[in-house]
C-alpha positions in Angstrom: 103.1 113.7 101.0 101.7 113.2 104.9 103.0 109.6 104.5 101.2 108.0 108.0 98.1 109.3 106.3 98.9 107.7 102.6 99.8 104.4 104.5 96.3 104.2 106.2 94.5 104.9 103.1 96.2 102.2 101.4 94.8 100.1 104.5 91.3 101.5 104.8 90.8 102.0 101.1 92.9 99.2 99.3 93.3 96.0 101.9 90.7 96.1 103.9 88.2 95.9 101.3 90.2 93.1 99.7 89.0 91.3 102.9 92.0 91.6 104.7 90.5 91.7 108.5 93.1 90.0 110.6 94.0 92.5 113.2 97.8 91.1 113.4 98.2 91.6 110.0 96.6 94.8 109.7 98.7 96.6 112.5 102.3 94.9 111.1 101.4 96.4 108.0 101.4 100.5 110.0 104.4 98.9 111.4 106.5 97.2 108.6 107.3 100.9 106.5 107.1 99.6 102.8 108.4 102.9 101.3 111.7 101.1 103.0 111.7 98.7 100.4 110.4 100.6 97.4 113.3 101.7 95.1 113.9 105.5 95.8 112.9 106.7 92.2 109.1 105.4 93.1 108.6 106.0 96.6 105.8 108.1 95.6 103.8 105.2 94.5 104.8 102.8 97.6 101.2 103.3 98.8 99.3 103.4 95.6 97.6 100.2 94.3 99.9 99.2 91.5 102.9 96.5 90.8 105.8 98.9 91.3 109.2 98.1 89.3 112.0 96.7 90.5 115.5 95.7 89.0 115.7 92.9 86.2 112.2 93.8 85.2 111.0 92.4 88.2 108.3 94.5 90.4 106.4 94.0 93.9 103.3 93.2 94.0 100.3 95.4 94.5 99.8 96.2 98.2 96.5 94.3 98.9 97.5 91.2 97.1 101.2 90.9 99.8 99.0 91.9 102.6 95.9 89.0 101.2 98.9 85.9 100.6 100.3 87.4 104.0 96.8 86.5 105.7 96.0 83.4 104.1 99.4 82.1 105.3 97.9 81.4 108.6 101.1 81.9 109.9 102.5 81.2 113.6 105.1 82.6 115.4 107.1 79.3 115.9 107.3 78.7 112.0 109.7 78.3 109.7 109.0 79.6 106.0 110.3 79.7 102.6 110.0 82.3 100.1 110.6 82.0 96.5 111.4 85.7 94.6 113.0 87.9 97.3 112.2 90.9 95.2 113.0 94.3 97.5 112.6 92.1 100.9 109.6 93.4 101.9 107.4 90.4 102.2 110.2 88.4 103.3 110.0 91.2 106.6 106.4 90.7 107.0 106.4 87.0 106.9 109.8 87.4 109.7 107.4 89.0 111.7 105.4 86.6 112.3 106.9 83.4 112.0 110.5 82.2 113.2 112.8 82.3 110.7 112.3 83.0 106.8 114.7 81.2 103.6 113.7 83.9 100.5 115.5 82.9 97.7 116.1 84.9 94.5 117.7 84.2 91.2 118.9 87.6 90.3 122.2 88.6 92.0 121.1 92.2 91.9 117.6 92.2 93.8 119.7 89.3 96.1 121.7 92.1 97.2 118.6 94.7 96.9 117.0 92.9 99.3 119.5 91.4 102.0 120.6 95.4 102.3 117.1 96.5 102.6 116.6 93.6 105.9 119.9 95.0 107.3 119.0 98.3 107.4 115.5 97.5 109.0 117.2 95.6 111.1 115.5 92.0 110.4 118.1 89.4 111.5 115.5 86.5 111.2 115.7 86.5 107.3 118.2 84.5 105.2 118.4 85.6 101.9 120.0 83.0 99.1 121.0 83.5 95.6 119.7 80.6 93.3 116.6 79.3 91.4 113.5 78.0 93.6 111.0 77.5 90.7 110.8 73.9 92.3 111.6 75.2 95.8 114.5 74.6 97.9 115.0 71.5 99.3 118.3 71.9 101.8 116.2 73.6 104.6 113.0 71.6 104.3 110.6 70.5 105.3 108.8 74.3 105.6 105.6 74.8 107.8 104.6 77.8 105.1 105.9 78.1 101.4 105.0 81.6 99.8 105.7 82.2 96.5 106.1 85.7 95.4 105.2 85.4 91.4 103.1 83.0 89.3 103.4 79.6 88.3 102.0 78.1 84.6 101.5 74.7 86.8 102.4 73.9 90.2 105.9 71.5 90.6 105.1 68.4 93.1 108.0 69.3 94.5 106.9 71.9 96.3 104.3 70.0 98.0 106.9 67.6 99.3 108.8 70.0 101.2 105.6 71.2 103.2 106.1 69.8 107.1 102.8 67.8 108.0 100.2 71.0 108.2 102.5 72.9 106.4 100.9 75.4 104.2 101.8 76.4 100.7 100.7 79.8 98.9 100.9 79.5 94.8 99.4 81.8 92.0 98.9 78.9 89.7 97.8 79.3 86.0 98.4 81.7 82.5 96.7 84.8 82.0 94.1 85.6 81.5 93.1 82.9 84.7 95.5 82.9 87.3 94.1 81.7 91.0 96.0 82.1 94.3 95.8 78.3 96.1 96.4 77.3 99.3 97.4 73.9 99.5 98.0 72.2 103.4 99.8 68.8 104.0 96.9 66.8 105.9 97.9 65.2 109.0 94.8 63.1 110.0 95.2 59.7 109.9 99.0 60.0 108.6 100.2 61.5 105.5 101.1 59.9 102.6 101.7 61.5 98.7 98.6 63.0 97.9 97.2 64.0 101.1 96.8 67.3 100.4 93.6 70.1 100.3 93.7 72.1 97.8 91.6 75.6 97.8 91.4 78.0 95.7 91.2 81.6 97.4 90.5 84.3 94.9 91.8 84.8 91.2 94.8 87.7 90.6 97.0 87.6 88.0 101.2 88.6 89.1 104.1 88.2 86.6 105.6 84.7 86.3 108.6 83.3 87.8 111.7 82.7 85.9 112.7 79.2 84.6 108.9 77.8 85.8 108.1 74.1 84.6 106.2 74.3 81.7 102.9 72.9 81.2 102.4 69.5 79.2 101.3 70.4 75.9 99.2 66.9 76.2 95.4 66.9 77.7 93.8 64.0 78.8 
């Protein structure tokens, strides 16, 4: 397989027409080599527009949705970020890229390891991987100018609103199948922020396998 080519077909033919234009994003994704952080046994499909498998019956998600959450991040290079579900590390090194410093966490010891090995040997020292459970976030390094979370959520914890830094963005597949929607939710800063000064929008509907140990929605509607 002529890999450079396979990569800019996934670009040309995948995320770009997923209406991923941001010229930043498109070159760190030629630069960041994701068949680094595909599991050896599927590096064939690393460019291929498909979940591919991980350990714990975990996967990574399809190309063009990482590289779509990755641009409507917004991110800046003086931020700090928090990802929940490190999976192989390979989002976490696109989001080091262009912000400061990332937090990933991940609750299973094996893709915590996975992972941290697959940032040494790309040689991302701007990541710090944790082992524990961030289904309501992770509140010893906040407050977090972006939050990305890297699987689905059956409803949204307040919690992870409340860690967001004033402007702060926060990137959530929210919802069961078969209607999940990526939001982006931003802590408002006009006027001073209180609870509840937050925009919600909702960018484009996907659906990604659900974290571990989510809140549950109430079985109550009002």
């Amino acid at each position: 397989m002529n890999i450079e080519f396979a990569r800019s077909t996934m670009i040309t033919q995948q995320i770009r027409p997923w209406e991923v234009l941001d010229d930043e994003v498109l070159e760190l994704l030629y630069a960041v080599r994701r068949e680094a952080f595909v599991p050896p046994a599927y590096r064939n499909l690393a460019f291929m527009d498909t979940e591919i498998p991980l350990p714990c019956g975990q996967n990574m998600l399809a190309p063009k949705l990482e590289a779509r959450i990755l641009q409507e991040s917004l991110l800046q290079k003086h931020e700090k970020v928090l990802e929940i579900g490190s999976g192989s590390g390979y989002m976490a090194a696109l989001l080091a890229h262009l912000g400061s410093h990332v937090t990933t966490i991940e609750i299973e010891p094996e893709l915590c390891s996975m992972a941290q090995g697959n940032l040494d040997a790309y040689g991302i020292s701007n990541v710090e991987v944790v082992l524990g459970n961030g289904a309501r976030g992770w509140q010893a390094e906040a407050p977090y100018d972006v939050i990305v979370i890297s699987g689905s959520l059956p409803v949204l914890p307040d919690s992870f609103r409340q860690q967001l830094r004033p402007g702060g963005r926060l990137l959530a597949i929210v919802g069961d199948l078969p209607v999940m929607r990526m939001q982006r939710i931003t802590r408002l800063t006009d006027g001073g922020v209180a609870d509840g000064d937050f925009r919600i929008e909702t960018l484009f509907e996907t659906v990604a396998a659900p974290l571990r140990e989510t809140q549950a929605p109430s079985p109550f509607i009002f």
